[in-house]
N, C-alpha and C positions, 0 to 999 in steps of 0.2 A: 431470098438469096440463099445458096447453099454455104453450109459450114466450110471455114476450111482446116473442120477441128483435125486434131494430132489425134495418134491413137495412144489407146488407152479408154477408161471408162469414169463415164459421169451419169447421174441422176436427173430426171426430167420429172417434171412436177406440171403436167400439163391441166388446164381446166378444161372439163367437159361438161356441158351444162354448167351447173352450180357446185359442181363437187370439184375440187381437186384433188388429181390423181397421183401416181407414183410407176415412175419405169428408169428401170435402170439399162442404161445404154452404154454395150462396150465396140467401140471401133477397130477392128483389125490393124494390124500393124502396116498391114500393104495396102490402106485409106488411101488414092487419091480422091481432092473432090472433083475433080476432071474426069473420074474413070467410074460408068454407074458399076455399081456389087450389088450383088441378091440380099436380101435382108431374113431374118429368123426372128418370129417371135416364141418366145421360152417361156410357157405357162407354169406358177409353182401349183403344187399340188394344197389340199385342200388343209387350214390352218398354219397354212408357211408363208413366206413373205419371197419377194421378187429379191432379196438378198441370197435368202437361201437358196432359191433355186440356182442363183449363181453358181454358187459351192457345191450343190447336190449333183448338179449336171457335169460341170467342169467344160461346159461349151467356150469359152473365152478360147481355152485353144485351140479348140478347132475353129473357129474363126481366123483367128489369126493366121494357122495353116492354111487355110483353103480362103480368105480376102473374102467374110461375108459380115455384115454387122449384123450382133444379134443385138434382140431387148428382151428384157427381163421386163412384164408387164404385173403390176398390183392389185388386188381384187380389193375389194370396197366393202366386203360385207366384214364387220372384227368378226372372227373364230377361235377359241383357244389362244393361242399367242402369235398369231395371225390374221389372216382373213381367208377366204371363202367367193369363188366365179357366182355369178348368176347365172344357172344353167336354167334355159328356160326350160318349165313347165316340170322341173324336176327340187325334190327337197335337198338341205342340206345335209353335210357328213352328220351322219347321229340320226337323221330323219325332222330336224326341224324345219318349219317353213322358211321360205326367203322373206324379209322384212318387207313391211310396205313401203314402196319408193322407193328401193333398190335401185342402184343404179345400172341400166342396161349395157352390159359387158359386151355384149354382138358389136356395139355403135361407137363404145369407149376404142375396141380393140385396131376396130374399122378406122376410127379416126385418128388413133391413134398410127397406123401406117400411112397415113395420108400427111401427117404432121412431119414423121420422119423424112419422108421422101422431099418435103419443101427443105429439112434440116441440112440432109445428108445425100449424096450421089445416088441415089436407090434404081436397081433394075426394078420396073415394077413388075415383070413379065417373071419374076423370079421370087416374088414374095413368098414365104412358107409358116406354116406352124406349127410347131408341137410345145407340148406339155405330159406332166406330169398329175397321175389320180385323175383327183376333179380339176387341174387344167389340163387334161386330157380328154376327160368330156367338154368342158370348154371349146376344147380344137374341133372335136369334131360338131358341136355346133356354128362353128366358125366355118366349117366343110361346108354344112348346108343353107347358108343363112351370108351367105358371102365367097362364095364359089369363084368371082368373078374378079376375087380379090388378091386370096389365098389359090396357089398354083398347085399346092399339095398338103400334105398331112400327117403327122407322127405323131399318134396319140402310144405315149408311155404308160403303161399298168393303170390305161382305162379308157379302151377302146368299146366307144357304142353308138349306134344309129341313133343319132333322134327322129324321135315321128311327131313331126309329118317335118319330111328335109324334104324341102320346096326345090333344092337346089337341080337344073335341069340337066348342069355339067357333072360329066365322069370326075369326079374328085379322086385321083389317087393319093392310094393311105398305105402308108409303112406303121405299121404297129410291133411292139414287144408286149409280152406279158409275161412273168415267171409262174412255173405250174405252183409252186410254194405258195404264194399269193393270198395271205392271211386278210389282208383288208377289202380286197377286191379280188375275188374267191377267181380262179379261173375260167371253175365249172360252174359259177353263178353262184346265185344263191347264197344271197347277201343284203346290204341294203334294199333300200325299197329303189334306188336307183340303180340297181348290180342284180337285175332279179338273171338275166340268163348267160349262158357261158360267152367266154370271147370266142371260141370257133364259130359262134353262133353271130355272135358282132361282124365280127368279118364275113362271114357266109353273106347278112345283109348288105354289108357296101358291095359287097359284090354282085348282088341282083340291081341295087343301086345304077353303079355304076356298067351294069351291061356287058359284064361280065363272061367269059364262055364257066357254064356252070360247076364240071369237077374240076378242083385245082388239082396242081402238082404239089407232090410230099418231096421233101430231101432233106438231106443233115448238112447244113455247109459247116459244123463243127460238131465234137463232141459235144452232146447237151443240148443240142440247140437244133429244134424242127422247125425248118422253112414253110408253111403253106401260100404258097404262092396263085391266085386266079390270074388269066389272061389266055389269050389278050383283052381286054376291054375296050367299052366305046372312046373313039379317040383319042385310043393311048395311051389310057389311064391303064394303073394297075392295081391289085389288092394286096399287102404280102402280111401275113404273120410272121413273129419271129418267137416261138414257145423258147421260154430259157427251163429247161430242167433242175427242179431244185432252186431256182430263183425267188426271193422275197417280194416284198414288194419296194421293188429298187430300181433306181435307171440303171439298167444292165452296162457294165464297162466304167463305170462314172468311179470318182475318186475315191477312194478306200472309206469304208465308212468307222464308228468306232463301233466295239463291243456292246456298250450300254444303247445304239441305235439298232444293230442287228441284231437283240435280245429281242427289242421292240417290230421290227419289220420283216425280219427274217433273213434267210442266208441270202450273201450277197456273193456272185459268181463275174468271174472276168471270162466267159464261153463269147460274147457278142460285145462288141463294142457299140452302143448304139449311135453313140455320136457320126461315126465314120461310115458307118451302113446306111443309115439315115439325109446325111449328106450327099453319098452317091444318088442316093433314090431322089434326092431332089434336083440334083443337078439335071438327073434324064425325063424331069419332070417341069421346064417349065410351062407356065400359063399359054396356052392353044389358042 
């Protein structure tokens, strides 16, 4: 039976396999459970928790504005003073291995909207992802390894092809990246997971996804260069969104402090990502 929770936001503590998980779940304000809403999941980036990203992003109101429930989903591996995605076939932040028996994030994240949707009103035809860092590589193996699931894509300051993405459907993907981009270099050349540039990420979703090969350049603001391919197969589309001068930050997301953007770098309000990001899903559901 579905919820006929009130809005506002509560924690779910789902078991997968043997492991119990952690996702925090906030309901728009304009919930009915009579009326299905598109659903977002909001990956934190690598050593943070499903709290933080809450706060990092500031996605709560844009749900609320635009009537979508997001969830905030918790990775399983501890990191730092959080934890860490199991991105397959790749290492963790720092270069260490993923533990033995890790728990498979593709299947947790999978089952985890399948859980929702029994919870909560869910469009399935509207389901989305994005994330931050390494849950933004997360998303985008989420792109190829569940296509059928996720309608589209917004990988935040860590946009990258997995190989081999099995996935048969055009996945359209919204990305940001800031050129400043200290952790995850813009032009590459970084981790052993960050070895080449993001023009270079997005060039592949877009042979990927079947693509017409030269995109379009524009400025839809100061700072801020569009690369856009299209059209693509069935609809899909690719778009970067370079922020100039941008840290490594979710571009538009809630002021950060001094003693953060010592650490990550300049933090710019050129792009909102929340609101850019939202349209592109709207014109993108599941085909």
């Amino acid at each position: 039976m579905r919820s006929a929770a009130s809005p506002g936001t509560t924690t779910l503590h789902p078991t997968i396999g043997a492991i119990e998980r952690t996702a925090i779940v906030h309901i728009p304000t304009g919930y009915r459970s009579t009326s299905p809403v598109p659903l977002v999941l909001n990956l934190h980036g690598s050593q943070s928790t499903a709290l933080e990203q809450e706060g990092f992003s500031g996605m709560d109101a844009t749900a609320d504005a635009d009537t979508f429930v997001v969830a905030y989903p918790q990775g399983a591996i501890p990191s730092g003073s959080g934890f860490e995605w199991n991105v397959s076939g790749q290492p963790l932040f720092g270069g260490g291995s993923v533990p033995a028996g890790a728990a498979d994030d593709v299947t947790f994240l999978e089952q985890l909207v399948t859980g929702l949707e029994h919870e909560f009103c869910i469009d399935r035809n509207r389901v989305y992802a994005t994330g931050f860092s390494g849950g933004a590589r997360m998303v985008g193996q989420l792109g190829c390894d569940t296509s059928t699931v996720f309608a589209a894509a917004a990988p935040v300051s860590g946009l990258r092809l997995p190989e081999p993405c099995p996935s048969a459907r055009a996945v359209p993907v919204v990305s940001f990246h800031g050129t400043a981009d200290s952790v995850n270099p813009y032009l590459g050349n970084g981790q052993a997971y960050w070895i080449y540039s993001v023009p270079t990420a997005a060039r592949r979703w877009a042979v990927h996804d079947r693509c017409r090969p030269t995109p379009v350049s524009s400025r839809p603001d100061a700072g801020v260069v569009l690369t856009a391919y299209g059209p693509c197969a069935a609809g899909a589309a690719v778009d970067l969104y370079a922020i100039t001068g941008e840290g490594h930050e979710w571009p538009g997301g809630p002021h950060l402090g001094r003693a953060i953007t010592d650490l990550l770098g300049p933090q710019t309000t050129a792009v909102d990502a929340n609101s850019v990001m939202w349209a592109f899903f709207v014109a993108h559901p599941l085909r």
